[in-house]
DSSP file (Angstrom, degrees, kcal/mol; ACC not computed):
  #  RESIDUE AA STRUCTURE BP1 BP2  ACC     N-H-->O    O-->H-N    N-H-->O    O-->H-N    TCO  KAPPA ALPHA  PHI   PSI    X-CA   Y-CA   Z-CA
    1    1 A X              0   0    0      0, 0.0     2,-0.3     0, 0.0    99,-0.1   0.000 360.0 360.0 360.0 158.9   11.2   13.2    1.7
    2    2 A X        -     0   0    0      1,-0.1     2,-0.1     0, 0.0     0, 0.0  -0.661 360.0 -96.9 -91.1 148.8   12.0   11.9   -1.6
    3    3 A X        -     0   0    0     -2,-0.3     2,-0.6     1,-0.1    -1,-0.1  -0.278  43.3-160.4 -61.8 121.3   10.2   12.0   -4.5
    4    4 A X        +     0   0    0      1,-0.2    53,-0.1    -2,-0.1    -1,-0.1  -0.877  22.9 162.9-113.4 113.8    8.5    8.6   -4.6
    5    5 A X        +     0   0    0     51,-3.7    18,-1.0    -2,-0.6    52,-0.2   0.808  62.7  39.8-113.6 -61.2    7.0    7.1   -8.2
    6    6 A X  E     -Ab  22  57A   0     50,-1.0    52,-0.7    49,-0.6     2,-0.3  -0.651  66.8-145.7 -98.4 165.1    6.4    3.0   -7.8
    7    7 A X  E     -Ab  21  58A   0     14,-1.6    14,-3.1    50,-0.2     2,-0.5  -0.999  20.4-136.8-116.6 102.0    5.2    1.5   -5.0
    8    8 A X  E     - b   0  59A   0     50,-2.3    52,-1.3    -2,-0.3     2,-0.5  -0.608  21.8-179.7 -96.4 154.3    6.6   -1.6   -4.5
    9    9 A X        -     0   0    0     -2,-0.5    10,-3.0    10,-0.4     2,-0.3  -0.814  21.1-147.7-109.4 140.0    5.0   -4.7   -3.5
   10   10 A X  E     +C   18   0A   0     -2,-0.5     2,-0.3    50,-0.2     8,-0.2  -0.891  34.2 166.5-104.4 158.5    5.9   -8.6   -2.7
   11   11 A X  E     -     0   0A   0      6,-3.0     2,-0.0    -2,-0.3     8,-0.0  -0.811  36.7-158.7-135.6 158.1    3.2  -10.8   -3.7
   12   12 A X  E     +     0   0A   0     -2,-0.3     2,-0.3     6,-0.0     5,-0.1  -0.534  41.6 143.1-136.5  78.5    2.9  -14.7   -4.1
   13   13 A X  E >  S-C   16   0A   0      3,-0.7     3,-2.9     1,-0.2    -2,-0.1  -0.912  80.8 -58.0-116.6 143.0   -0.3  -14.7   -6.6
   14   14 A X  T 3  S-     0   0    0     -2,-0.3     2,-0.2     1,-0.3    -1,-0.2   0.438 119.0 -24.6 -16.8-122.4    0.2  -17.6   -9.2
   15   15 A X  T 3  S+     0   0    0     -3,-0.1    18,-0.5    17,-0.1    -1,-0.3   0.347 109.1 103.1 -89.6  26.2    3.4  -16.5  -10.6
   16   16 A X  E <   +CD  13  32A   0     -3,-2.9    -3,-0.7    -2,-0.2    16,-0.3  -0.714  40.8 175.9 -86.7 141.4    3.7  -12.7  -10.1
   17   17 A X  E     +     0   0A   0     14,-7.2    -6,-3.0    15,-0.3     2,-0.3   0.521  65.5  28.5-108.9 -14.2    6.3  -12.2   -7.0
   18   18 A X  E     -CD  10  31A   0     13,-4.0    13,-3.6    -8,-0.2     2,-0.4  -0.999  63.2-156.0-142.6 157.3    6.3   -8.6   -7.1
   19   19 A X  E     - D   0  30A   0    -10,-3.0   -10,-0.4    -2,-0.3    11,-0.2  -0.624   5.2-165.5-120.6  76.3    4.1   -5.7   -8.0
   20   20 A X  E     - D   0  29A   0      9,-1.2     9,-1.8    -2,-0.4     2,-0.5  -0.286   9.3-172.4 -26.6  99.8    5.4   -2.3   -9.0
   21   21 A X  E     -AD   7  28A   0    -14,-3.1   -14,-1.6     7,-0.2     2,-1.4  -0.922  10.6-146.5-121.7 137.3    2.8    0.0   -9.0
   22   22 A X  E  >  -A    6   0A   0      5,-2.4     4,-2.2    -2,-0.5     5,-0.2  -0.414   4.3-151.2-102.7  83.3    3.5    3.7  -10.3
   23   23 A X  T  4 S+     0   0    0     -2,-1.4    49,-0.1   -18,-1.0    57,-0.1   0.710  84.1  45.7 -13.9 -35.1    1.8    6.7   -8.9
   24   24 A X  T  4 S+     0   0    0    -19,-0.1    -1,-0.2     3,-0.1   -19,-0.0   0.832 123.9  21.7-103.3 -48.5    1.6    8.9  -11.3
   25   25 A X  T  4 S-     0   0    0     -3,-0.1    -2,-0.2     2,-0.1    50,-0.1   0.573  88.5-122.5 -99.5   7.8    0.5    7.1  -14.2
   26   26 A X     <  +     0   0    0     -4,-2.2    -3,-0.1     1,-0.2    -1,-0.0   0.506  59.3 147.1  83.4 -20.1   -1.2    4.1  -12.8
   27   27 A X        -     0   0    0     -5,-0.2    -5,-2.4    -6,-0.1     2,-0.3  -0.313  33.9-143.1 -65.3 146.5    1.3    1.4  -15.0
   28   28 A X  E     -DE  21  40A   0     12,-0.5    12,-1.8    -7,-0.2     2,-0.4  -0.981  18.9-170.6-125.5 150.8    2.2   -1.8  -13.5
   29   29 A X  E     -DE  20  39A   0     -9,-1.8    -9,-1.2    -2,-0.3    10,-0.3  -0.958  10.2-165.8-147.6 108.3    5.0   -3.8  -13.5
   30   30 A X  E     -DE  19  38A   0      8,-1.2     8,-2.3    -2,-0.4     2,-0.4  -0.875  15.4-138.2-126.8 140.1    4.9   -7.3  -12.2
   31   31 A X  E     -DE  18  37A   0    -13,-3.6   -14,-7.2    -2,-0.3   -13,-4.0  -0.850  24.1-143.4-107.8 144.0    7.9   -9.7  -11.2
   32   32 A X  E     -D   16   0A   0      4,-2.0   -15,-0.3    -2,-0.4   -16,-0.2   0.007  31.1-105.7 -85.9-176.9    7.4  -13.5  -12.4
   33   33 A X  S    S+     0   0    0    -18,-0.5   -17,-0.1     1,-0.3    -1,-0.1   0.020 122.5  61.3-100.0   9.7    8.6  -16.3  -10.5
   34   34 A X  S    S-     0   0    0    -19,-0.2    -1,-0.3     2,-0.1     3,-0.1   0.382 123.9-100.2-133.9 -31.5   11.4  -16.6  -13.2
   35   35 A X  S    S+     0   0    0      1,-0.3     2,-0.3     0, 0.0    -2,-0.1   0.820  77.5 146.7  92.1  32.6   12.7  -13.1  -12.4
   36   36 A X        -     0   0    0     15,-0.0    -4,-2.0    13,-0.0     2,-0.6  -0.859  39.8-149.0 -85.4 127.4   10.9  -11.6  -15.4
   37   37 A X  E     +E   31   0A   0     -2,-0.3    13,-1.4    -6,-0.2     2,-0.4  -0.701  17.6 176.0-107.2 139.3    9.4   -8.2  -15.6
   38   38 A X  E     -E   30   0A   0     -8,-2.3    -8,-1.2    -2,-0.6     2,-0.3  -0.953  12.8-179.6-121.4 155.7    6.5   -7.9  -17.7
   39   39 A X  E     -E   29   0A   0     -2,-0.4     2,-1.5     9,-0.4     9,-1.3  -0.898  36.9-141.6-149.2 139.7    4.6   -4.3  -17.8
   40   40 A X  E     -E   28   0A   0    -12,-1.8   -12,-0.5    -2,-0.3     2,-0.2  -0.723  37.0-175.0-111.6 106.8    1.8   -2.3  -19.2
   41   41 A X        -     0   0    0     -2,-1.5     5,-0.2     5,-0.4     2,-0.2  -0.457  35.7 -63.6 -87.6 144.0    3.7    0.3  -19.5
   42   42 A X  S    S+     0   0    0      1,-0.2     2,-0.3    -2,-0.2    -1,-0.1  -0.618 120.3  12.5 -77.5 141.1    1.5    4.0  -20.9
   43   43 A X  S    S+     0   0    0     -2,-0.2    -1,-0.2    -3,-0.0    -3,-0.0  -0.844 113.2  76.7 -55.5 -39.7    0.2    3.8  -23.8
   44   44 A X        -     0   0    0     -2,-0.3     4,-0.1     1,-0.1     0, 0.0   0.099  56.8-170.1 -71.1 142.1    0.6    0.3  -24.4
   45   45 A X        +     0   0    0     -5,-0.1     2,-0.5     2,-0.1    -1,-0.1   0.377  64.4  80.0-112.7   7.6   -2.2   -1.3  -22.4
   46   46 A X  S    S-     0   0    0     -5,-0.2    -5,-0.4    -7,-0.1     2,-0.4  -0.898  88.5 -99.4-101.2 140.6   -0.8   -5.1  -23.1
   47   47 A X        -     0   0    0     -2,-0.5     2,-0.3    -7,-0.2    -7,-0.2  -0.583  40.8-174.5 -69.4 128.4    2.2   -6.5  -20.9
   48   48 A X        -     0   0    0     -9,-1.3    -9,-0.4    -2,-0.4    -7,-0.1  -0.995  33.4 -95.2-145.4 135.3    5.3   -6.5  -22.0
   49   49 A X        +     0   0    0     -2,-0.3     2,-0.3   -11,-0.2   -11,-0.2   0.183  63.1 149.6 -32.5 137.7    8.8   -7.7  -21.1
   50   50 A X        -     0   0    0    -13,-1.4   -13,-0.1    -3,-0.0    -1,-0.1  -0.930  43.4 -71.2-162.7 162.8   10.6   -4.8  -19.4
   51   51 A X        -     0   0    0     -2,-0.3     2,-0.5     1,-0.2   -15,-0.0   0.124  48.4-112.8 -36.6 142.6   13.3   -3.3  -16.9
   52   52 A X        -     0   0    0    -15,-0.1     2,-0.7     1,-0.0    -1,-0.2  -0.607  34.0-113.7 -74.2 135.2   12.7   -3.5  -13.5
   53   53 A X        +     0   0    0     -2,-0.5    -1,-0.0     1,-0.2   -24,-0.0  -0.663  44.2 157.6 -97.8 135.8   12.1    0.0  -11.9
   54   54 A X    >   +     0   0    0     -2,-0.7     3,-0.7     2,-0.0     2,-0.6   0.572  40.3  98.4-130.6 -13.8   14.7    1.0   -9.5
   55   55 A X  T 3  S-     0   0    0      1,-0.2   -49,-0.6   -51,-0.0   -50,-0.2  -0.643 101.7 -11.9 -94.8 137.0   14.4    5.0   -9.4
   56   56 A X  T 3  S+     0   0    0     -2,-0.6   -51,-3.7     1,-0.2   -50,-1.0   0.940  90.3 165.9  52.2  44.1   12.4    6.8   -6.5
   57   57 A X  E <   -b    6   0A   0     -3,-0.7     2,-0.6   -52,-0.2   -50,-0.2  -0.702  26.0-155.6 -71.8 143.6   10.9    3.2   -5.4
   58   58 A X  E     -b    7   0A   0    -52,-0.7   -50,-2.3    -2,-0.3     2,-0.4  -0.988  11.1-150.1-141.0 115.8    9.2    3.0   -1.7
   59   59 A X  E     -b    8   0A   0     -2,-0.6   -50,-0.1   -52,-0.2   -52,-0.0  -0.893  13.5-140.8 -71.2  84.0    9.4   -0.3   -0.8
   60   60 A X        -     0   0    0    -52,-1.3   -50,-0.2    -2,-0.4     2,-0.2  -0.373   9.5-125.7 -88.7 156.4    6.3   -1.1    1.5
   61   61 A X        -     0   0    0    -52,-0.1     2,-0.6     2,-0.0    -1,-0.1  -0.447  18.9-131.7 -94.4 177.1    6.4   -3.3    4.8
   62   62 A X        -     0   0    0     -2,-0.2     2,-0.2     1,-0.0     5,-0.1  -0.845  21.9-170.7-108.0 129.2    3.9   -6.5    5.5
   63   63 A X        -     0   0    0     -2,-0.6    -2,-0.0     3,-0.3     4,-0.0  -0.499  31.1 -96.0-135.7  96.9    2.3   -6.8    8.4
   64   64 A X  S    S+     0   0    0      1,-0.2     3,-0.1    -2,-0.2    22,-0.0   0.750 106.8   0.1  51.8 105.5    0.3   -9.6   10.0
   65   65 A X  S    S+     0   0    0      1,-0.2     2,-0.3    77,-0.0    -1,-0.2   0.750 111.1 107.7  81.4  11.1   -3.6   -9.2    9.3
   66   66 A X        -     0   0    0     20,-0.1     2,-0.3    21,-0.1    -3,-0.3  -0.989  51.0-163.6-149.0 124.2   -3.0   -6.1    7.5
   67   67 A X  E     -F   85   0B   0     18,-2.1    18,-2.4    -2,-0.3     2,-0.4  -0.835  11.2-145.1 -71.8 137.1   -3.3   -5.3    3.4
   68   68 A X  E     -F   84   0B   0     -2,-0.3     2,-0.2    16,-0.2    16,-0.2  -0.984   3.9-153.7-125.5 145.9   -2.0   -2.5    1.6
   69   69 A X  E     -F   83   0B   0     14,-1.1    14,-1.8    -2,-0.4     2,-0.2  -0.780  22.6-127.8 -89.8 131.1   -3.4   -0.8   -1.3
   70   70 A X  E     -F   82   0B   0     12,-0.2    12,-0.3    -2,-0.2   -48,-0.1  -0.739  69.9 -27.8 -93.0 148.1   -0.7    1.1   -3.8
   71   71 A X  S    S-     0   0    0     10,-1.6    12,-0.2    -2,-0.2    11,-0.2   0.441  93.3 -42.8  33.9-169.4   -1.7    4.8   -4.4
   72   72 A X        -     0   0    0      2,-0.4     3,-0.1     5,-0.2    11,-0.1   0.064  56.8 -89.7 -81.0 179.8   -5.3    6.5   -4.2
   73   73 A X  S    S+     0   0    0      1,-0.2     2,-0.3     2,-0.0    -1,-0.0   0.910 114.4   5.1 -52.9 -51.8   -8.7    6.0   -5.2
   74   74 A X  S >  S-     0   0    0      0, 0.0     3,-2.7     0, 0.0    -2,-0.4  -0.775  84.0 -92.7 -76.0 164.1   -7.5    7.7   -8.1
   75   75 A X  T 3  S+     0   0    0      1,-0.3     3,-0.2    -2,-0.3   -49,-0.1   0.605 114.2  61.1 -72.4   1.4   -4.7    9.2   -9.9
   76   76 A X  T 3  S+     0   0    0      1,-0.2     2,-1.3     2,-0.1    -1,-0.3   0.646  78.6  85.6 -78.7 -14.6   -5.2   12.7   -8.5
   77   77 A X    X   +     0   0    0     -3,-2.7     3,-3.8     1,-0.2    -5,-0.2  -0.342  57.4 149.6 -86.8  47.6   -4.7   11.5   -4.8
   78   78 A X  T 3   +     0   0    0     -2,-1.3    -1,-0.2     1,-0.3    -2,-0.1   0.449  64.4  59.9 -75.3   0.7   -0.8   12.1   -5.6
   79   79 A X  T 3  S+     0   0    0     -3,-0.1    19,-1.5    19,-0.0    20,-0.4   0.194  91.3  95.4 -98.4  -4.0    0.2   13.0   -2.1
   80   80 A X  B <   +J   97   0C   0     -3,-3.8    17,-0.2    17,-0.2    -8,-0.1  -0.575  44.3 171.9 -86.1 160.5   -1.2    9.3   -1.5
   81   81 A X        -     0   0    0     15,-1.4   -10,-1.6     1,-0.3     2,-0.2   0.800  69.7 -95.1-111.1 -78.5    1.8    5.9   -1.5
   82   82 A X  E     -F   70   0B   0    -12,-0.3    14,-2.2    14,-0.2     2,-0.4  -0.717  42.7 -86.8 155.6-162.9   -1.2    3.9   -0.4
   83   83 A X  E     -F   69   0B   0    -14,-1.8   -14,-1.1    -2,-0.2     2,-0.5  -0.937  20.3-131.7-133.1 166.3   -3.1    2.6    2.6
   84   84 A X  E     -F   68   0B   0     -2,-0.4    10,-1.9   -16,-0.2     2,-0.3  -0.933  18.5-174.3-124.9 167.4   -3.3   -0.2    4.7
   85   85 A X  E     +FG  67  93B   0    -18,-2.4   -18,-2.1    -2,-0.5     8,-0.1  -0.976  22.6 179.9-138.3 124.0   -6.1   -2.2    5.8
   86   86 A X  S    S+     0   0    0      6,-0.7   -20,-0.1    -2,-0.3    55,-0.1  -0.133  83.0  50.5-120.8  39.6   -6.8   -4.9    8.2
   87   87 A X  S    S-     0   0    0      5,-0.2    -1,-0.1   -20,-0.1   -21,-0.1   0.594  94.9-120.4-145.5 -13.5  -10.7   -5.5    7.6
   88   88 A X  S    S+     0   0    0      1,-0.1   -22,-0.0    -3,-0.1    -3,-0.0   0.108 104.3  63.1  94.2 -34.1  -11.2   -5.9    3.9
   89   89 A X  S    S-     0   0    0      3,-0.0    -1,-0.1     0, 0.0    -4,-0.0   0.600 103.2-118.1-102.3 -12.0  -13.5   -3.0    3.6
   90   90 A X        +     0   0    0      2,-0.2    17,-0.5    17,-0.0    18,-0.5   0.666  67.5 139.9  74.6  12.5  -11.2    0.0    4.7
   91   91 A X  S    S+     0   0    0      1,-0.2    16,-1.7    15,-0.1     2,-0.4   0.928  79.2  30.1 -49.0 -32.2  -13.4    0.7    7.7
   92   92 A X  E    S+ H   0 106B   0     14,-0.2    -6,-0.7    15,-0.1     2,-0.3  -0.980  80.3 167.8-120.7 106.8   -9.8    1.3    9.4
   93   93 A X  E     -GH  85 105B   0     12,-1.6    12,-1.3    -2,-0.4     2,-0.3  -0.918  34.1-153.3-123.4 179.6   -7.0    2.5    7.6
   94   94 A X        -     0   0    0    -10,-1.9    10,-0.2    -2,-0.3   -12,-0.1  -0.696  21.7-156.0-132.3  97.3   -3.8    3.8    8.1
   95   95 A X        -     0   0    0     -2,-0.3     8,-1.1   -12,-0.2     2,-0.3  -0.174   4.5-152.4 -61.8 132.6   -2.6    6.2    4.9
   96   96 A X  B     -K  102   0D   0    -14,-2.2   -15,-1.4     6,-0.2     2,-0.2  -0.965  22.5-150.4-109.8 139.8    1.4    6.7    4.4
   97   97 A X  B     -J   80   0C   0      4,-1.4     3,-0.2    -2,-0.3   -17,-0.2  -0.585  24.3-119.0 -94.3 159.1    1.8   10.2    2.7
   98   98 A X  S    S+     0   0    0    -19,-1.5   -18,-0.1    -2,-0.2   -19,-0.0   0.736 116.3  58.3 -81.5 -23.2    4.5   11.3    0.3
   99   99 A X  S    S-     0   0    0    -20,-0.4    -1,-0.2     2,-0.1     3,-0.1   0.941 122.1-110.6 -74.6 -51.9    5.6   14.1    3.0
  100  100 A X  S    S+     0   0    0      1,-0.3     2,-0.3    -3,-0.2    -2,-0.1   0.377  76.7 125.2  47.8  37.4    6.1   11.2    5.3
  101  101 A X        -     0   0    0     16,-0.0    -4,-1.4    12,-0.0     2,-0.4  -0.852  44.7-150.7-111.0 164.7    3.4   11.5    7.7
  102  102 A X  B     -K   96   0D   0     -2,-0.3    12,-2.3    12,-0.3     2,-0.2  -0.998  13.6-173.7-130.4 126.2    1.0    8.9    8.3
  103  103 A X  E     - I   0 113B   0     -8,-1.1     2,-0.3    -2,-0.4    10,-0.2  -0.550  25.3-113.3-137.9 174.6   -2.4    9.3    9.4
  104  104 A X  E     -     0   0B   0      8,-1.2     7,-1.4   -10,-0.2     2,-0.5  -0.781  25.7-160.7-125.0 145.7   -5.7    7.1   10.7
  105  105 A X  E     -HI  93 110B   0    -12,-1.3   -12,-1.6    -2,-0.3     2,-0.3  -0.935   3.6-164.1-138.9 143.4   -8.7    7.1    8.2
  106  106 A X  E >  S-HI  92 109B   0      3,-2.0     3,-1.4    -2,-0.5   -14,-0.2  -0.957  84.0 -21.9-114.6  97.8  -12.1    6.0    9.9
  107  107 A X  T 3  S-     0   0    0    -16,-1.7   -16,-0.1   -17,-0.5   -15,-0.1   0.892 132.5 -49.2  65.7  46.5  -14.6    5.2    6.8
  108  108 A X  T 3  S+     0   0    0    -18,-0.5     2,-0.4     1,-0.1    -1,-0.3   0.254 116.5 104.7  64.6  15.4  -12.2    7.4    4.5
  109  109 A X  E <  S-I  106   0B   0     -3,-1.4    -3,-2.0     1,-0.1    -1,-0.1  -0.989  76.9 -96.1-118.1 133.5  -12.0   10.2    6.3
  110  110 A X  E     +I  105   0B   0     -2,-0.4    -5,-0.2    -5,-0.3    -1,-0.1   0.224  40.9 165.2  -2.0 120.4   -9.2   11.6    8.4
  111  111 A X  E     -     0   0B   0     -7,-1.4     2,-0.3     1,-0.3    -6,-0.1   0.568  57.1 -30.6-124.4 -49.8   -9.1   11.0   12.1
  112  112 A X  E     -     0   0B   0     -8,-0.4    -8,-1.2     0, 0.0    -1,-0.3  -0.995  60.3 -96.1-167.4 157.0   -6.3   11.6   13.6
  113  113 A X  E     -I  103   0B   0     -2,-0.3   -10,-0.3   -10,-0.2     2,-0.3  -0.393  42.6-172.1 -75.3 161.0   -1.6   11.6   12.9
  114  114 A X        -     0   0    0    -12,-2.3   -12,-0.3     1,-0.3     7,-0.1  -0.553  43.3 -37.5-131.6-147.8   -0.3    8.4   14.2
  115  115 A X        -     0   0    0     -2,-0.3    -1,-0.3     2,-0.2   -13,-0.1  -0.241  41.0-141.6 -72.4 139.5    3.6    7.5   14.5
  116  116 A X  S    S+     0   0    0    -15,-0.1     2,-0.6    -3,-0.1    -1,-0.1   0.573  97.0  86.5 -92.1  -7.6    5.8    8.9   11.5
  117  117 A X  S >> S-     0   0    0      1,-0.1     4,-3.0   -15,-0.0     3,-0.6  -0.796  80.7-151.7 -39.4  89.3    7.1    5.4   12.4
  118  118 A X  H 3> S+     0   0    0     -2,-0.6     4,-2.2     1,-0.2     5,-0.2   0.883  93.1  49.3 -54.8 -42.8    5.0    2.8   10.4
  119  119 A X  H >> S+     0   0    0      2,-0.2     4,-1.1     1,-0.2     3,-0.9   0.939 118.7  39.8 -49.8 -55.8    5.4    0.0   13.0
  120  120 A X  H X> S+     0   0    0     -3,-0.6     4,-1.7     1,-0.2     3,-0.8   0.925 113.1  54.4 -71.2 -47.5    4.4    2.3   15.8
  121  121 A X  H 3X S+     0   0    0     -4,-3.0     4,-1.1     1,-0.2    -1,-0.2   0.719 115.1  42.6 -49.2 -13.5    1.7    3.9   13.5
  122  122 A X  H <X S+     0   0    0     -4,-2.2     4,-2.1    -3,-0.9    -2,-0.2   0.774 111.4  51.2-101.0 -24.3    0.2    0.2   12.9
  123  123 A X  H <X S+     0   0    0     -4,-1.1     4,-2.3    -3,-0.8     5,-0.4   0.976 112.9  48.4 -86.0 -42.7    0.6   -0.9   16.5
  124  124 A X  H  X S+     0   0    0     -4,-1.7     4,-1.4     1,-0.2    -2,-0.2   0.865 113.0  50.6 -28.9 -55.0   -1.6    2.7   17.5
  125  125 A X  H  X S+     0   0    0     -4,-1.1     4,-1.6    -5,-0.3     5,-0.3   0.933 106.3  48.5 -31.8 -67.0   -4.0    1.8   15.0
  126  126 A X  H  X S+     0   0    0     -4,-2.1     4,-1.1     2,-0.2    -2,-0.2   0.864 112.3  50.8 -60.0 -28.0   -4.5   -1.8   16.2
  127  127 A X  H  X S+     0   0    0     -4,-2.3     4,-0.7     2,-0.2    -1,-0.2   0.774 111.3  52.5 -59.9 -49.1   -4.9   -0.2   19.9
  128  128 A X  H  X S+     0   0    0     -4,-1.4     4,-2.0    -5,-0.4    -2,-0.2   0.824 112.6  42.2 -49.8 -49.9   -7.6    2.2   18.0
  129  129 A X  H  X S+     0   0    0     -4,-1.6     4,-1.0     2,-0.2     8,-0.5   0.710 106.9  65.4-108.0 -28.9   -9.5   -0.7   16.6
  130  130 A X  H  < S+     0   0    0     -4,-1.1    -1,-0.2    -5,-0.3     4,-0.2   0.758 116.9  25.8 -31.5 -44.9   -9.2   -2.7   20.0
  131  131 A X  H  < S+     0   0    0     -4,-0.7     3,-0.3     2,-0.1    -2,-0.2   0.905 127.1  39.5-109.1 -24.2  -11.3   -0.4   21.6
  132  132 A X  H  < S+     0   0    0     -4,-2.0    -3,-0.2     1,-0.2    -2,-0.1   0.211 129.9  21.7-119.2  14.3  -13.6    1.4   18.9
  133  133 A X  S  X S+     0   0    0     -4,-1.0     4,-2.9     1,-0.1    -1,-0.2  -0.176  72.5 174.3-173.8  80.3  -14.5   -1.6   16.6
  134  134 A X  H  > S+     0   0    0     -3,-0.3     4,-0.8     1,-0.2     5,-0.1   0.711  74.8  60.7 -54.8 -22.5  -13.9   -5.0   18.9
  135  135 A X  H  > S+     0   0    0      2,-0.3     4,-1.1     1,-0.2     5,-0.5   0.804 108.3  37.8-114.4 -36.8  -15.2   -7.3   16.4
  136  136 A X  H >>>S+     0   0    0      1,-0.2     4,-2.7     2,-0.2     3,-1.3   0.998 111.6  58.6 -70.9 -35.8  -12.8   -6.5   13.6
  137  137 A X  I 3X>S+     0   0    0     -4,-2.9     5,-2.1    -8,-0.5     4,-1.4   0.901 119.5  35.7 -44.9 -43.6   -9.9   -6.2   16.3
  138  138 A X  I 3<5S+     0   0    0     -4,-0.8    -1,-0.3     3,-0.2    -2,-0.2   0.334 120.1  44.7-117.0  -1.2  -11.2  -10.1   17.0
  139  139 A X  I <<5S+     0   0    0     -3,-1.3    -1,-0.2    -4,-1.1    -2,-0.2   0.752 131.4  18.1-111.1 -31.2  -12.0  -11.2   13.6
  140  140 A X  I  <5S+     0   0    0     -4,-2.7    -2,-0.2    -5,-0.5    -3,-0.2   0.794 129.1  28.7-108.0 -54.3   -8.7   -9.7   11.9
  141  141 A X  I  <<S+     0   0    0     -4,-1.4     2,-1.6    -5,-0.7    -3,-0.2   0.790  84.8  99.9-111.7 -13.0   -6.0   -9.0   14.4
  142  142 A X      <       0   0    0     -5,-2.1    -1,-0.1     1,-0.3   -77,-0.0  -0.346 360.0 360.0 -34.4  59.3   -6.3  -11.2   17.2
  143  143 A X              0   0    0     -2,-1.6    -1,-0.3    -3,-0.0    -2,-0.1   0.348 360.0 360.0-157.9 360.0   -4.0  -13.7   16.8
């Protein structure tokens, strides 16, 4: 797989519409509703007009009931692109890896591979959370 540095996101929080977020250093890079890129690009810890970032982007998909997080708890987790979540807390997640394998996280730890297919790793997941935690299945993905 290819070496992946931002993680992008689409977003519609007051005027940000997309979020860039960079793996390795943590910098963010958000596009305005004007088609402006602002970033606080390392060192500077204020935003400031800049380039959009177009090399060794991973583009994540949205799905229904479902959040994603860019990169790790931290910036050591570099093997992390991010998680998803459909509960708010991370009780369930499903981690995308840089290798391009995808895995099932039960209350941050490792449970089992799912689909190196994200669609089929999220519907396996939702099947997972169907049977071993109905009330989030019913609070979050039912619908």
């Amino acid at each position: 797989m290819k070496t992946i540095t931002w993680v992008k996101q689409k977003l519609y929080v007051s005027d940000i519409r997309e979020l860039y977020t960079n793996l390795i250093t943590g910098d963010k890079v958000e596009k305005t509703y004007r088609g402006q890129y602002y970033g606080n690009l390392h060192p500077s810890i204020h935003k400031r007009l800049c380039e959009e970032p177009t090399e060794n982007v991973f583009e994540i998909e949205e799905f229904d009931g479902w959040d994603f997080y860019a990169g790790g708890f931290n910036l050591q987790d570099r093997d992390l692109i991010g998680s998803y979540s459909c509960d708010g807390d991370g009780i369930v997640s499903v981690e995308l890896l840089t290798d391009g394998s995808i895995h099932l996280n039960v209350h941050g730890s490792y449970l089992l591979d799912l689909s190196p297919n994200i669609e089929e790793a999220i519907e396996e997941a939702k099947k997972y959370i169907k049977e071993e935690y109905p009330g989030i299945y019913e609070e979050f993905l039912n619908f």
